[in-house]
N, C-alpha and C positions, 0 to 999 in steps of 0.2 A: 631530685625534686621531691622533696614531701608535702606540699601545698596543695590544694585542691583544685585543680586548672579547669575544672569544670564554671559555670555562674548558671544558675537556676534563675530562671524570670519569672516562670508561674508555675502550679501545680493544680491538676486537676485528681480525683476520686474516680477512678470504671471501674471499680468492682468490690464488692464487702460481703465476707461472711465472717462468723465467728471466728475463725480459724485465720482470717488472712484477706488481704486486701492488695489492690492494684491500683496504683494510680501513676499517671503521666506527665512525665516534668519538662515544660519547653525550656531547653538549654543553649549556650554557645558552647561545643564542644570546644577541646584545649585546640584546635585549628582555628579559630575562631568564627567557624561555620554555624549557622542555627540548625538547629538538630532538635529530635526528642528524644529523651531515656526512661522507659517505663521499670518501674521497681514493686518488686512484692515484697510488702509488710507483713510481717507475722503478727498473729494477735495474743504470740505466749511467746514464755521464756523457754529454752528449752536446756536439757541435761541430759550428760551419759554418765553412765556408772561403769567402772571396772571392776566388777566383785572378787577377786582374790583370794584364795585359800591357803590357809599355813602351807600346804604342800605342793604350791606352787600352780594350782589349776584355776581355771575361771570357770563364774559362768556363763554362757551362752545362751541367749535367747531365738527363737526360732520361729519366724511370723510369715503369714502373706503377705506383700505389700504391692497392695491395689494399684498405685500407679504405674509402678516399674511391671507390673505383671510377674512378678518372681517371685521364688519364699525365700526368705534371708534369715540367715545367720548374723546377730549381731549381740549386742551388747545391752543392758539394758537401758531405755530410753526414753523420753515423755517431756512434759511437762506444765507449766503450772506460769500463773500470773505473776506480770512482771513484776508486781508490788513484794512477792513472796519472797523469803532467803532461797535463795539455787539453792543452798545445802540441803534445806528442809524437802523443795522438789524433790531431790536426788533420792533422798532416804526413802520418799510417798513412793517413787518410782519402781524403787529397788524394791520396797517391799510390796507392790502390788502385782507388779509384774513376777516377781521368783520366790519371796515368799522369806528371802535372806533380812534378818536386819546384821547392821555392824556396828562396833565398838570403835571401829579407827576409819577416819575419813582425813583424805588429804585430797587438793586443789591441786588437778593435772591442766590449769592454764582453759583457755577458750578460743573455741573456733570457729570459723564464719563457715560453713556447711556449702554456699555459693554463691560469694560474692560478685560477682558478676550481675546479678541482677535481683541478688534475694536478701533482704538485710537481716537476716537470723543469725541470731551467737546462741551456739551452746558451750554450757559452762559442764567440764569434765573432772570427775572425782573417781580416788580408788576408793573400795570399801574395804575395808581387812577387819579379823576379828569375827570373820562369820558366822550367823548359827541360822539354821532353818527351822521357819515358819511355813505358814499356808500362804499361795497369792492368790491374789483377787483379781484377777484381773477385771477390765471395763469390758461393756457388754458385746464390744467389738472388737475384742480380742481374742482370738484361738491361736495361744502361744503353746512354745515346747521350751524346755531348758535342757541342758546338754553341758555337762561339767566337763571341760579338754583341758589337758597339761597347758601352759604360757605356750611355752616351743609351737604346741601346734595353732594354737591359736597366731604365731606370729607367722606361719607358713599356710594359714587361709589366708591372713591378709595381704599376703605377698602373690598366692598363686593364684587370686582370683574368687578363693568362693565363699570370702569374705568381702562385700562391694561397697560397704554403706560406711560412706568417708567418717560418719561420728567415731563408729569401733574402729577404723583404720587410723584414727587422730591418736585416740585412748591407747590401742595396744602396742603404737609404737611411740609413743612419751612414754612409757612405762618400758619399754626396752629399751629408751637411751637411760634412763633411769635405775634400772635394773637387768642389765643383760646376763647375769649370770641364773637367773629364769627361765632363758630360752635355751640353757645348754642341758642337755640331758645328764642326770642324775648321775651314768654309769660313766661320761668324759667328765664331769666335776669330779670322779673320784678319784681318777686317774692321775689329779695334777696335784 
């Protein structure tokens, strides 16, 4: 079944900020039970960036994040109004946040962050062709970058201390994409 076995009767607004919104939909669940499903609307578009180096490393970005209580290692991130091109976000992102601009941009597909109850897409791109710049970050940013080989970067996202599903989308589309990335230098020579 790919149809939508839900039917929406009404929709109400409980909640609005700049940033995002909550509102509650009286529904017949696909049992045909009446139910409610409440959903959060994002008020941006949002983008990750894979930055890429000829020599096979990224970069990594390294932030607080307030909600989770944690500091994360991820990828760079952000964005920008829905009216905007994702690509143009992408590039504002990359270069505000690390300071990289790129000459080669390719579209690594889009993913819904938590569909379950949140209706956000972000749209993911590599950047390749890097050179550094200065970032700028926004005034509520106290970031770190951290350049790591692919390989290790695909064994944060596997063991854990990589958590934030956008960089876990990004750096393993880019390993079915390129696995030979993740192998190290000294078994690539070997063969």
């Amino acid at each position: 079944m790919t149809g939508n076995p839900w039917t929406r009767v009404a929709s109400s607004l409980k909640y609005a900020t700049p940033w995002f919104s909550v509102r509650e939909d009286e529904v017949i669940r696909p049992d045909g039970e009446v139910g409610t499903y409440s959903v959060v609307s994002v008020g941006r578009l949002a983008v990750g960036v894979l930055p890429l180096w000829s020599d096979g490393s990224l970069t990594l970005v390294g932030q607080f994040r307030y909600p989770v209580d944690e500091y994360s290692w991820e990828i760079p991130e952000g964005g920008g109004d829905f009216e905007d091109d994702p690509l143009d976000t992408a590039r504002r992102e990359l270069r505000e946040e690390t300071g990289l601009e790129a000459s080669g941009w390719n579209y690594l597909g889009r993913v819904h962050t938590s569909n379950c109850f949140l209706d956000e897409v972000c749209h993911l791109y590599l950047a390749t062709g890097l050179t550094q710049g200065v970032a700028a970050p926004g005034p509520d940013e106290v970031l770190q970058t951290w350049r790591v080989p692919f390989r290790k970067a695909v064994a944060m996202a596997v063991d854990g201390r990589i958590t934030d599903a956008i960089s876990i989308a990004a750096i393993f589309r880019l390993l079915q994409r390129a696995p030979r990335l993740a192998t190290p230098a000294r078994q690539a020579a070997r063969r």
